[in-house]
C-alpha positions in Angstrom: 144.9 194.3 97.5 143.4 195.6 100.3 143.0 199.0 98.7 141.1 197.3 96.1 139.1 195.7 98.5 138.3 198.6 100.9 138.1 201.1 97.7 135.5 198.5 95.7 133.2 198.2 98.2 132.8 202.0 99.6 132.4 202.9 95.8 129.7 200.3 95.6 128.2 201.9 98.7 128.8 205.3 97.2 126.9 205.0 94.3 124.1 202.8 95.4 123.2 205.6 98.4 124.4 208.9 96.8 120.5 208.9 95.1 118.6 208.9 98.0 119.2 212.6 99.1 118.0 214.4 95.9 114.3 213.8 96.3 114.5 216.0 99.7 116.8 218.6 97.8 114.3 218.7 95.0 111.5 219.3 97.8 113.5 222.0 99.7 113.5 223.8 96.4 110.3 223.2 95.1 108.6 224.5 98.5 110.9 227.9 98.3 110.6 228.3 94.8 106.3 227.8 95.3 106.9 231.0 97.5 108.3 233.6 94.3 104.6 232.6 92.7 101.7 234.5 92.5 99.1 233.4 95.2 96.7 231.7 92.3 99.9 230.1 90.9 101.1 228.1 94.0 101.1 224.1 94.7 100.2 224.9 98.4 103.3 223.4 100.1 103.3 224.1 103.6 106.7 223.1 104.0 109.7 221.3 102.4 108.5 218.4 104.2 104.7 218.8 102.8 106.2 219.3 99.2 107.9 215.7 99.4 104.5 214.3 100.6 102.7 215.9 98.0 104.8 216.4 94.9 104.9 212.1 93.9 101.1 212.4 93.7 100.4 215.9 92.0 103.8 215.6 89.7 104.9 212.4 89.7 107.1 210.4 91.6 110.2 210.6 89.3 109.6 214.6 89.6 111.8 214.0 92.8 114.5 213.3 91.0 114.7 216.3 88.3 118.0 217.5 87.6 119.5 215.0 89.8 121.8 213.8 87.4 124.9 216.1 88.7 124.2 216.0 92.4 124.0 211.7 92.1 127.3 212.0 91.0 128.9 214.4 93.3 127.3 212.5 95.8 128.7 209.2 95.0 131.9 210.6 94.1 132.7 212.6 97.1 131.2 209.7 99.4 132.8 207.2 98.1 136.4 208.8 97.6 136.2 210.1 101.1 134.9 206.6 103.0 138.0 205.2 100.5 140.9 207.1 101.6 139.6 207.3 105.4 139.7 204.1 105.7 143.4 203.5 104.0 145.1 206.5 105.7 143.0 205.1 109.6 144.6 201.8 108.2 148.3 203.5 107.6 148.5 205.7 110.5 147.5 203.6 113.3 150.7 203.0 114.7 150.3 206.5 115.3 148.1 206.2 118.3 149.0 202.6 119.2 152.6 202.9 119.3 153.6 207.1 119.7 150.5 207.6 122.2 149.1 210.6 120.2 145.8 211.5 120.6 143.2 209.7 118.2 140.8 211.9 118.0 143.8 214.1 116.6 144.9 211.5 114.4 141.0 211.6 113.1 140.8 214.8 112.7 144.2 215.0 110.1 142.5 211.6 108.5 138.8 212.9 107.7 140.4 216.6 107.0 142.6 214.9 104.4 140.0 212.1 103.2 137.1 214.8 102.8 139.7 217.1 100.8 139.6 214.6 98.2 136.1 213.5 98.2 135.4 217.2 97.8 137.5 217.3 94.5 136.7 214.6 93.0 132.7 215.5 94.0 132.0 219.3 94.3 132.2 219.7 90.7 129.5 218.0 90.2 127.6 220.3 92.3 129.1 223.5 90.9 128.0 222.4 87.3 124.4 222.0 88.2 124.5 225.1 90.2 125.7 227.0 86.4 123.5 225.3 84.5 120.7 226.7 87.3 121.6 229.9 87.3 124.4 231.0 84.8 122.6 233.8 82.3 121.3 232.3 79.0 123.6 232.9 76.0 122.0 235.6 73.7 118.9 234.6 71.6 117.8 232.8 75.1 120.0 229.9 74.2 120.8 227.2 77.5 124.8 226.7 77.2 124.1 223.0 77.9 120.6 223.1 76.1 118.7 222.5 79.0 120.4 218.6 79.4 122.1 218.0 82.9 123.5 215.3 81.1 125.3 217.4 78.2 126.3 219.6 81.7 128.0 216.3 83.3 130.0 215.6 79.5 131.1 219.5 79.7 132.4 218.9 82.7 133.9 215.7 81.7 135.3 217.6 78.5 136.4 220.7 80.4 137.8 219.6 83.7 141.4 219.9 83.4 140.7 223.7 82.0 138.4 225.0 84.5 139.2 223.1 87.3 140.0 226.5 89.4 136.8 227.6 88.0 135.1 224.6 89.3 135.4 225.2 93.3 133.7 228.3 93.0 131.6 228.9 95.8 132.9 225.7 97.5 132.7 227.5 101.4 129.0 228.3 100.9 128.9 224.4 99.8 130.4 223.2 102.9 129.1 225.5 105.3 124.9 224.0 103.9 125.9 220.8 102.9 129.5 219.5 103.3 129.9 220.5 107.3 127.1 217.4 107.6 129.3 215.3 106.2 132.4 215.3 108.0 129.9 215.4 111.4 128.2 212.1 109.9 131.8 210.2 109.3 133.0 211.4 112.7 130.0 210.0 114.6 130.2 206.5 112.2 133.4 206.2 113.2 132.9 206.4 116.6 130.6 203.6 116.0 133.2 201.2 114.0 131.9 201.0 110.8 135.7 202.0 109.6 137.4 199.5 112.4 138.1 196.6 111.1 138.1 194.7 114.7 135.9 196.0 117.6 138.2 195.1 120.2 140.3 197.4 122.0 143.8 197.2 120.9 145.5 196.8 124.5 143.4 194.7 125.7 144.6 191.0 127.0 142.6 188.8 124.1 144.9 190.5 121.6 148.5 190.4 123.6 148.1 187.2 124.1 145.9 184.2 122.8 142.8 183.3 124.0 143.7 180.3 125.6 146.8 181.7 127.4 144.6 184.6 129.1 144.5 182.6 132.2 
């Protein structure tokens, strides 16, 4: 029940935060991409930063969110499957530190190591099939393999999975090295603040040996 619980909810918070990264993604890419033009030909960002200022008023707002179909989901896959199982397995393995005195932050390191492992393949994917629908060479006649449609990417992948799924780690290190490194610092440093400890007080301390009203 309690995997139900813990699972449900860091899905729900998985899916309803995995969109806000892509706007900056879609900046970072515009602004480099604004560089290959010709000097008459460019938008005039001065910086990723300036191209998320400026692109909601000279493209729209919803231009931020181009092609974002395949990272929202890697996103929200490989948050919430990671948050999931790190807070299960810090759940299972705490007698670990409490009882046979080994070392937390070597007990968190096996946990996020083994939680990120799983977010990563249940969530890179996702990442890898926008990256080939970027950059893959058109079929001949100039044809798009997935006809231009991230969504027609996300159902090949759906389609395809089980066959390619070797296929579909590709370039995985350059992944984690730019984006996925971030990640594991960000869940490290949350969980040195307690968002995955379920109570905040010290386990060896007197309130929980003995009750409250017996600490005297």
């Amino acid at each position: 029940m309690n995997l139900l619980k813990y699972g449900g909810l860091c899905f729900i918070s998985g899916f309803a935060s995995a969109m806000f990264g892509i706007p900056f993604q879609v900046a970072r890419k515009a602004y480099f991409a604004d560089l290959t033009w010709p000097a008459e030909l460019r938008k005039g960002y001065r910086s990723p930063l300036h191209a998320l200022l400026k692109i909601p008023f000279t493209e729209g707002p919803l231009f931020l969110f181009k092609g974002g179909l395949p990272v929202y989901l890697g996103n929200a896959l490989l948050t919430s499957w990671t948050f999931s199982m790190y807070t299960w397995l810090k759940n299972k393995t705490f007698f670990l530190w409490v009882y046979n005195d080994i070392p937390y932050n070597m007990c968190k390191v096996a946990n996020i190591g083994a939680s990120f492992a799983i977010g990563s393949i249940m969530g890179y994917p996702f990442y890898r099939v926008k990256d080939m629908m970027d950059n893959w060479p058109k079929e001949r006649g100039g044809r798009c393999t997935f006809e231009g449609s991230y969504w027609n990417a996300v159902k090949w992948l759906r389609l395809n999975y089980e066959n390619y799924s070797t296929n579909l780690l590709t370039g995985y290190w350059t992944w984690f090295r730019k984006q996925g490194s971030i990640f594991l610092i960000a869940i490290w440093i949350a969980d040195n603040y307690g968002i995955f400890t379920n109570n905040m007080t010290d386990f060896n301390t007197i309130d929980n040996i003995v009750g409250e009203g017996e600490s005297d």
